[in-house]
C-alpha beads as a LAMMPS data file, in Angstrom:
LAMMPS data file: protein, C-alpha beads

165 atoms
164 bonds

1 atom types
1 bond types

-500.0 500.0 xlo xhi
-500.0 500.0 ylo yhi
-500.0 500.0 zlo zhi

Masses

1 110.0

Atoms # bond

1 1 1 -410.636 -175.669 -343.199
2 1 1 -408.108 -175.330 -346.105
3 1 1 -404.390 -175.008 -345.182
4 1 1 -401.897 -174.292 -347.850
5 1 1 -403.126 -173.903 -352.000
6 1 1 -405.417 -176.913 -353.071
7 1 1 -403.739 -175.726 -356.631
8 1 1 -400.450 -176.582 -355.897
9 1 1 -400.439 -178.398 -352.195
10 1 1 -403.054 -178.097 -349.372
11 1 1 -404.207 -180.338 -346.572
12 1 1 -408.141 -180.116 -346.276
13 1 1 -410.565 -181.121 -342.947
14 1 1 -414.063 -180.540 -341.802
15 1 1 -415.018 -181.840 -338.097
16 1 1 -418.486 -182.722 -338.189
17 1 1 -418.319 -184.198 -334.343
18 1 1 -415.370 -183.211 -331.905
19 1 1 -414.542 -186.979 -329.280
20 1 1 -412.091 -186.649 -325.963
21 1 1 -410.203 -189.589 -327.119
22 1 1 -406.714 -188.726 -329.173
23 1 1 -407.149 -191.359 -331.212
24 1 1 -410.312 -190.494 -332.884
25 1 1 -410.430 -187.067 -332.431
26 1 1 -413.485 -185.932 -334.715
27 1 1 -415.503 -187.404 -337.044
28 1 1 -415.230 -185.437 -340.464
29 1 1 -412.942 -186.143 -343.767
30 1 1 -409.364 -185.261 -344.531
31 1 1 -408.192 -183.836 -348.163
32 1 1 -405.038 -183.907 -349.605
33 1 1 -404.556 -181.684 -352.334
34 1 1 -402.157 -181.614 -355.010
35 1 1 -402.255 -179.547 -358.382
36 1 1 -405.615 -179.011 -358.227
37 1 1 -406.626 -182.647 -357.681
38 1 1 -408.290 -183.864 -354.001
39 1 1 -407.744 -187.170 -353.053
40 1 1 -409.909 -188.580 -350.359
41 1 1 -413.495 -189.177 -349.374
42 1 1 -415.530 -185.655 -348.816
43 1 1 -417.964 -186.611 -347.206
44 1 1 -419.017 -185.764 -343.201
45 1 1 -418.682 -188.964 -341.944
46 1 1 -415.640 -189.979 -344.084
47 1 1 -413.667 -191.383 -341.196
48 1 1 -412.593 -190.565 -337.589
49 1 1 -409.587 -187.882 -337.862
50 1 1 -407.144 -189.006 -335.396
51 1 1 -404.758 -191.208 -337.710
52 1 1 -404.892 -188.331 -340.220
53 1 1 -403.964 -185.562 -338.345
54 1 1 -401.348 -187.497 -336.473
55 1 1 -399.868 -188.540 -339.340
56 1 1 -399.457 -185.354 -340.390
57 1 1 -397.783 -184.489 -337.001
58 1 1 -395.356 -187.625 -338.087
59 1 1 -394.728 -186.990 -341.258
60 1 1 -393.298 -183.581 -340.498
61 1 1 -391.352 -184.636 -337.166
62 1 1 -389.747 -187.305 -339.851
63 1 1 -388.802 -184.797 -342.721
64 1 1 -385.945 -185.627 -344.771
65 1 1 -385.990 -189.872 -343.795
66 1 1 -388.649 -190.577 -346.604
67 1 1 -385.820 -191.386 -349.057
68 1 1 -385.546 -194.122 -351.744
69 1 1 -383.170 -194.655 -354.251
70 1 1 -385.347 -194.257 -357.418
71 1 1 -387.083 -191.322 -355.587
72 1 1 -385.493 -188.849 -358.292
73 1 1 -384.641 -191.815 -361.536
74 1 1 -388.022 -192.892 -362.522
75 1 1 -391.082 -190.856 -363.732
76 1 1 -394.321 -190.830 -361.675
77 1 1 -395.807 -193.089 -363.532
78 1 1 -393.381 -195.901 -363.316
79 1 1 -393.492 -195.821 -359.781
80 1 1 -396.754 -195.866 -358.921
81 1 1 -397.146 -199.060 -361.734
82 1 1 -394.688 -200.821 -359.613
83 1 1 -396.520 -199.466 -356.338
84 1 1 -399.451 -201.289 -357.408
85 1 1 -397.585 -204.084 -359.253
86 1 1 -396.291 -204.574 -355.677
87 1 1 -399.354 -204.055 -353.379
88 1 1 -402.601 -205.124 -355.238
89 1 1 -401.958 -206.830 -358.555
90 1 1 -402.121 -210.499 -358.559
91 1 1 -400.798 -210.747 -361.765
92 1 1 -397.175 -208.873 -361.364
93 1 1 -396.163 -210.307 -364.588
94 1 1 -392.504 -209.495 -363.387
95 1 1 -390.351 -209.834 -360.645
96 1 1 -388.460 -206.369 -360.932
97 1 1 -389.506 -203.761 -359.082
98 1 1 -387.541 -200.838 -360.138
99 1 1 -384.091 -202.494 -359.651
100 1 1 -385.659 -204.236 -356.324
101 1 1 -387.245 -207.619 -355.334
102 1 1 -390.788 -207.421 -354.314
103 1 1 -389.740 -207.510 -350.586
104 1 1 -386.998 -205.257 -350.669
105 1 1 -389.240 -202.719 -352.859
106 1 1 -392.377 -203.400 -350.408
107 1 1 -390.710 -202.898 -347.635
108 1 1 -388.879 -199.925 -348.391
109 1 1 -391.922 -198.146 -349.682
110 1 1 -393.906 -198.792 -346.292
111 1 1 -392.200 -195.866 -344.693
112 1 1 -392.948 -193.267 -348.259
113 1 1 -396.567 -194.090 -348.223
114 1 1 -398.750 -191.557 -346.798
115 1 1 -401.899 -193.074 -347.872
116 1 1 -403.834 -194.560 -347.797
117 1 1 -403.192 -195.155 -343.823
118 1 1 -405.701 -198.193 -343.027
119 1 1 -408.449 -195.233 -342.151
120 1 1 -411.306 -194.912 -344.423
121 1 1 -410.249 -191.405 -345.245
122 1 1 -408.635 -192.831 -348.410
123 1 1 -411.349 -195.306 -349.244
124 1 1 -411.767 -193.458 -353.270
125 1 1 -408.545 -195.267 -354.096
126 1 1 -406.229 -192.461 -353.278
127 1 1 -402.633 -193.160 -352.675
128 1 1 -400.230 -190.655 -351.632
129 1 1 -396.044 -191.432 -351.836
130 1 1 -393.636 -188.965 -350.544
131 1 1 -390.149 -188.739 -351.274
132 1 1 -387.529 -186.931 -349.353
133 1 1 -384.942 -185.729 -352.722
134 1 1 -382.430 -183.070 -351.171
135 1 1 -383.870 -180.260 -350.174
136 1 1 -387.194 -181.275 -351.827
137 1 1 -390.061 -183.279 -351.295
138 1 1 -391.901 -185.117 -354.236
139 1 1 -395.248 -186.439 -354.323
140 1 1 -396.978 -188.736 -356.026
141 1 1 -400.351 -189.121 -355.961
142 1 1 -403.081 -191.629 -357.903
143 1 1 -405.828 -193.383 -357.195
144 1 1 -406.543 -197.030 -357.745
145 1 1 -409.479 -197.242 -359.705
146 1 1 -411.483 -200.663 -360.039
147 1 1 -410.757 -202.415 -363.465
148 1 1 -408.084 -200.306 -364.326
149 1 1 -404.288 -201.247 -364.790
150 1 1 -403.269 -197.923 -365.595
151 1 1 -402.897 -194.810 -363.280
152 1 1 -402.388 -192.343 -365.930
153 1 1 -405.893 -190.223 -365.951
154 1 1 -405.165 -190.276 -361.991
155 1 1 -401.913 -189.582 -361.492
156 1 1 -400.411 -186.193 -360.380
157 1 1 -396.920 -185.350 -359.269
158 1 1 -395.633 -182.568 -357.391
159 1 1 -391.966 -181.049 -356.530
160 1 1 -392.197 -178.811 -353.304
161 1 1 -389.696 -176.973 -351.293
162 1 1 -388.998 -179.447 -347.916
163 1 1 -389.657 -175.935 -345.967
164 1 1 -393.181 -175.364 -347.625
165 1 1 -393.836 -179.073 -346.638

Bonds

1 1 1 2
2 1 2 3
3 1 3 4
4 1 4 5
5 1 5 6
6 1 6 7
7 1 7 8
8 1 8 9
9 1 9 10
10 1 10 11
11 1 11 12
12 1 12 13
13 1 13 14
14 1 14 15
15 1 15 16
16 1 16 17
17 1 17 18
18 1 18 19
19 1 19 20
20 1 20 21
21 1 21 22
22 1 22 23
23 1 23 24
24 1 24 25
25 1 25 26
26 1 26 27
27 1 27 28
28 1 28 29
29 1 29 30
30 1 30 31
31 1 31 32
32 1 32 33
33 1 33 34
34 1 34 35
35 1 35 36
36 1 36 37
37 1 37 38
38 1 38 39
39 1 39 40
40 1 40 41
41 1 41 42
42 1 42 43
43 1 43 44
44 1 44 45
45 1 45 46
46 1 46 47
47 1 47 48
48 1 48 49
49 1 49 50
50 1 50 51
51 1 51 52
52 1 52 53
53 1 53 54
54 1 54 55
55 1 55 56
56 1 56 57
57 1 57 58
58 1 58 59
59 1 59 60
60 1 60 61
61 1 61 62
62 1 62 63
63 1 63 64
64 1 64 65
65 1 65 66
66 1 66 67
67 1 67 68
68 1 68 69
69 1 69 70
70 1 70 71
71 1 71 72
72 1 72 73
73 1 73 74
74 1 74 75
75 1 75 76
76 1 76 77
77 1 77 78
78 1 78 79
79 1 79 80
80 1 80 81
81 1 81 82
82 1 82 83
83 1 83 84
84 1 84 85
85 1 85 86
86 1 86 87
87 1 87 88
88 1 88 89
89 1 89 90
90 1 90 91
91 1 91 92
92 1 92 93
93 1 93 94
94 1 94 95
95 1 95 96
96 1 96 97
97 1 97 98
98 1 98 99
99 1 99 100
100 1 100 101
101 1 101 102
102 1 102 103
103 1 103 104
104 1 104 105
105 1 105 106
106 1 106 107
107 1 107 108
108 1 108 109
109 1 109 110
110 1 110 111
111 1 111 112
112 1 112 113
113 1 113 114
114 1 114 115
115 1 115 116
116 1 116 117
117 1 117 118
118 1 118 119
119 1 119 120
120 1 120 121
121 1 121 122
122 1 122 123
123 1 123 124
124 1 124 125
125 1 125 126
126 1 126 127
127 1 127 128
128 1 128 129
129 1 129 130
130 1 130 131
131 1 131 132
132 1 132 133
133 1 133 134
134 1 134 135
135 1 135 136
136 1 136 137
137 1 137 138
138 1 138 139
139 1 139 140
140 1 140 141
141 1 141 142
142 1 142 143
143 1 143 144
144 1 144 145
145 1 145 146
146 1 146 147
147 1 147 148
148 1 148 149
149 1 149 150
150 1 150 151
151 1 151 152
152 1 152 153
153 1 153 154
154 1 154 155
155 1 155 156
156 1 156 157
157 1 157 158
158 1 158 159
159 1 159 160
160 1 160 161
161 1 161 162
162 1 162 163
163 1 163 164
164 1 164 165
């Protein structure tokens, strides 16, 4: 099931096995789509759907508190370089992250990350930020390839009315 446009924003699941438990719901894969580009595993045993769909429920019960201060100052790129900079690189090769310290900028970007959620859903790399700007949200969306320090053939960004959210 498709809801919204996968060429501009759409959320994507298949249930391949329904469970009782809230937690786990079904057994299936969970899409994110943004300008065209999915980002997640398809496959029918991808991962159990409860933290997905929940988070989902979360994200929108928490519109407009996803806000950082370089949410609207620095290009796409830049942020998800210091995203990974931050999170996976052992090398950081500098201790500025955007006009934060490493635990400032960690921290704060805990609450913007959408995935990947600690659920195999997101296991292809894909990372998913969302900033609350205004009356917009902005994504930003790449995937963490192995061996590469650049995000640039992954990376998409998109600016979306907070209603159509």
């Amino acid at each position: 099931m498709i809801v919204g446009d996968p060429g501009w924003f759409a959320l994507e699941s298949e249930i391949t096995q329904a469970y009782s438990r809230s937690s786990q719901m079904a057994l299936g894969f969970f899409i994110i789509h943004v300008s065209g580009n999915a980002y997640g595993v398809r496959a029918s045993d991808a991962s159990m759907l409860g933290r997905s769909f929940h988070e989902v429920g979360d994200r929108l019960s928490r519109r407009g508190s996803h806000r950082m201060a370089f949410g609207r100052e620095y290009d796409g790129r830049s942020i998800a370089m210091a995203y990974l900079a931050a999170f996976y690189r052992e090398e950081r090769g500098h201790n500025d992250f955007l006009g934060m310290s490493l635990a400032a900028f960690s921290g704060a970007l805990l609450s913007n990350t959408w995935a990947p959620d600690g659920d195999e859903a997101f296991d292809d790399g894909s990372h998913v930020l969302q900033f609350d700007v205004g009356d917009k949200v902005r994504l930003i969306v790449f995937k963490n390839t192995d061996g590469s320090a650049d995000v640039t053939d992954t990376l998409t960004e998109q600016w979306l009315d907070a209603d159509d959210f």
